[in-house]
C-alpha positions in Angstrom: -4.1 -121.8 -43.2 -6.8 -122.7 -40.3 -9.5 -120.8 -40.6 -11.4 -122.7 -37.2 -11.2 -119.9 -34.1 -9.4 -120.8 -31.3 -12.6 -121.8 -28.7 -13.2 -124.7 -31.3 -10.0 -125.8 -31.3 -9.5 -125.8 -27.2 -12.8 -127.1 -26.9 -12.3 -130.1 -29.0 -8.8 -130.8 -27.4 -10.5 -130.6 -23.7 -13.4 -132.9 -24.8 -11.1 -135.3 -26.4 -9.0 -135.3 -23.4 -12.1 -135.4 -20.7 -12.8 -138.6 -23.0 -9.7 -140.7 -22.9 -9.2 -139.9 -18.9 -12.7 -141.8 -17.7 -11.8 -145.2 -17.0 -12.8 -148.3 -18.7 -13.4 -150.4 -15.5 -12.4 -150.5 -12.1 -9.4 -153.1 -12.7 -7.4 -150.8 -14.0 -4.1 -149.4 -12.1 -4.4 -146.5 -9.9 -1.5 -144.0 -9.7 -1.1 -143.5 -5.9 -0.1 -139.9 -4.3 2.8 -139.5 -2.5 0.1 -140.0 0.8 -1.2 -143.3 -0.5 1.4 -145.4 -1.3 1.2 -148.5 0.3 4.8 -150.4 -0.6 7.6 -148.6 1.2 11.2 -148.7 -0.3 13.1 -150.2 2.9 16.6 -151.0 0.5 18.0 -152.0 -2.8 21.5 -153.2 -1.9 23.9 -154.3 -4.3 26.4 -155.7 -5.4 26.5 -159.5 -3.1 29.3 -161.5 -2.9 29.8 -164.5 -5.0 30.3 -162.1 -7.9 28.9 -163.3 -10.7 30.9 -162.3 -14.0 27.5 -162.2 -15.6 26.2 -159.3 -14.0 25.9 -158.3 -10.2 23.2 -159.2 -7.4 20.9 -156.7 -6.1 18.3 -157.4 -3.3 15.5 -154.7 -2.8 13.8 -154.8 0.5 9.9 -153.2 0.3 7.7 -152.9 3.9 3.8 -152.8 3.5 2.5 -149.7 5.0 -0.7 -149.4 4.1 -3.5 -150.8 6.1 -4.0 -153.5 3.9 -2.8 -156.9 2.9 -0.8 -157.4 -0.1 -1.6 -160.2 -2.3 0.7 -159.5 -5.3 4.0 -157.8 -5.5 6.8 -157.1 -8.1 9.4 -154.0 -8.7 11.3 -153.3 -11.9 14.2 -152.2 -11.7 15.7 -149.9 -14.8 19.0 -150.2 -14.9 21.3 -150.3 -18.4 21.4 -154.1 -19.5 22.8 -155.9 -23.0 19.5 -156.5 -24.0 17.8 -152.9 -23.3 15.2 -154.9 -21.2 14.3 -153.7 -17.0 14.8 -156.5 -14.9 11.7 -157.6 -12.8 11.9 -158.5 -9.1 9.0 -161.0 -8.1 7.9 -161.6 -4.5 7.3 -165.0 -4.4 6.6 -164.9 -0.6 3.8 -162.9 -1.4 0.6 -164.8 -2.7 -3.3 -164.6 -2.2 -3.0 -167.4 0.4 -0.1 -165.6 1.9 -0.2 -161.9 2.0 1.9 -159.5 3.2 0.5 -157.9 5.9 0.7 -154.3 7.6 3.8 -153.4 8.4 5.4 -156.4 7.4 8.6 -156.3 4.8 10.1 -158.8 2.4 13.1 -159.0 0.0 13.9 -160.6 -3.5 17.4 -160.8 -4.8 17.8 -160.8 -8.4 21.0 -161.6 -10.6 21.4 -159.1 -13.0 22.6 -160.8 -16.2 23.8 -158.1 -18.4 23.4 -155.3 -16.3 24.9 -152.5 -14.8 24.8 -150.0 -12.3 26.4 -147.4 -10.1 26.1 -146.4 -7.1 26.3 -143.2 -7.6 23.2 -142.5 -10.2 19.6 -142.7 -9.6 17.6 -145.5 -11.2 13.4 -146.0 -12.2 12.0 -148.6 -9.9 8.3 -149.2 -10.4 6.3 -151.3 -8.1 3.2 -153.3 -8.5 0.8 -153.8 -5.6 -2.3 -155.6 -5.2 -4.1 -155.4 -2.2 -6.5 -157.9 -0.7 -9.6 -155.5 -1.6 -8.5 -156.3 -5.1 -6.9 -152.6 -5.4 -3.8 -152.3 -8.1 -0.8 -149.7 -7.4 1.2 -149.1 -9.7 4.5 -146.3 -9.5 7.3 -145.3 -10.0 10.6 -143.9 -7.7 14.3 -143.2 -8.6 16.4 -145.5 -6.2 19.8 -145.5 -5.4 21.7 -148.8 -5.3 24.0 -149.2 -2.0 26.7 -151.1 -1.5 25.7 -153.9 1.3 27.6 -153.4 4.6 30.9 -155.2 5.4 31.1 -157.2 8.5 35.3 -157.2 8.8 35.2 -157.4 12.9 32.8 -160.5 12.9 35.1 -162.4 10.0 38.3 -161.8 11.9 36.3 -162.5 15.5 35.5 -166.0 14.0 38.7 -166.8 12.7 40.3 -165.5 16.3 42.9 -163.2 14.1 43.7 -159.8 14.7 42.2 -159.4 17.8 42.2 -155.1 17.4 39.9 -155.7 14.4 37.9 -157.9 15.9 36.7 -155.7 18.7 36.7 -152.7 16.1 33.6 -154.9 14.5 31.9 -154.9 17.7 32.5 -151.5 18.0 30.6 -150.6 15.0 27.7 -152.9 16.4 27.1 -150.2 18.7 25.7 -147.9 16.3 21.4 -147.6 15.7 19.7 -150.1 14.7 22.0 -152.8 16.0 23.1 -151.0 20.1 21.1 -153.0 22.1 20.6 -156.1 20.9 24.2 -156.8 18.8 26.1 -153.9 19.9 27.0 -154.7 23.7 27.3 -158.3 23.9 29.5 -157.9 20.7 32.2 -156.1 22.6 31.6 -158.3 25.6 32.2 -161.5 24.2 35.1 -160.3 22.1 36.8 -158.8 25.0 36.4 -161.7 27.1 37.9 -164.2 24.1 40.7 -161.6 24.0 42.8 -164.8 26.7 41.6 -167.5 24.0 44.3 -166.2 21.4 
C-alpha cells in the first residue's frame, strides 16, 4: 500500500514531534519534576459539618516549599459531579501584593454542589502556581479525601458531661503533633475540673 521506507516515515514523525515540543514563549506552563515542585499537598479533608444536602465541604491545605514566593494559587479537584465539571479551589489569601511565602501554608474550603466522593478512592488534583519571578507550575497528583478529626473529649469537657470521655479527649491530645502544647495541659485541666461536676 505504502511504498515510503521506513527511515522517511520515522524521520518525518521525529521532526514533526521535535517541532511541536519547542515552546512558543516563556509564559507558558512548566511541568515540574517530582524535585521541583514548589506547592506541597499538606491535606484535603472532607466532609465538614453543617452538611450541606447539596454536596459536601472539602478544605485542601497546600504549604509553599520552594524558595520562592507565590503570587497566584488554585487546585482542581476531579471528583464525580452532576454536571461532569472539576471543581476549582481559589486561594484568595494569595495575591501579588500578598504572596505566600516559603514555607508558609494556606487552605480554601470549597462546597461541592453536586459532587461526590469517597474516601476510599484516589482523586486528580492539579495545582496552579505562580511564583513571584513570574514562573507558572502546573501538575497534577491523585489525593485521597480524609475524613476531618473528631474532637468528642473536648465537646463533652465543655458541656462538663461524662467526665471519662472527657479526659479520654485529652488523652488523644497527647499524641504528635499536638503533645506538648495541647496534650498535657489537656489532661491537667480536665482532671483538675473532675470536683466541678
Amino acid at each position: 500500500m505504502f511504498k515510503r521506507p521506513a527511515c522517511v516515515i520515522v524521520t518525518s514523525i521525529l521532526l514533526t514531534a521535535t517541532l511541536l515540543a519547542v515552546p512558543v514563549s516563556s509564559c507558558h506552563p512548566v511541568s515540574a519534576s517530582q524535585d521541583q515542585e514548589p506547592i506541597e499537598i499538606v491535606s484535603v479533608l472532607g466532609p465538614f459539618p453543617p452538611f450541606n444536602p447539596g454536596g459536601p465541604s472539602v478544605k485542601i491545605t497546600l504549604k509553599n516549599v520552594g524558595g520562592e514566593p507565590v503570587i497566584s494559587l488554585t487546585a482542581t479537584l476531579e471528583v464525580s459531579s452532576a454536571s461532569g465539571f472539576p471543581f476549582d479551589f481559589t486561594f484568595d489569601d494569595v495575591t501579588p501584593s500578598h504572596p505566600l511565602q516559603p514555607n508558609r501554608s494556606t487552605s480554601a474550603k470549597l462546597y461541592l454542589i453536586g459532587g461526590g466522593f469517597s474516601s476510599s478512592r484516589s482523586y486528580p488534583l492539579t495545582i496552579n502556581a505562580t511564583l513571584q519571578n513570574g514562573t507558572n507550575f502546573v501538575y497534577t497528583k491523585l489525593v485521597q479525601i480524609a475524613q476531618p478529626p473528631l474532637n468528642i473529649g473536648g465537646i463533652f469537657t465543655i458541656r462538663r458531661q461524662i467526665w471519662g470521655l472527657a479526659l479520654a479527649g485529652a488523652i488523644c491530645a497527647l499524641f504528635p503533633p499536638y503533645v506538648a502544647v495541647l496534650g498535657i495541659p489537656a489532661i491537667i485541666f480536665v482532671y483538675l475540673s473532675k470536683g466541678d461536676l
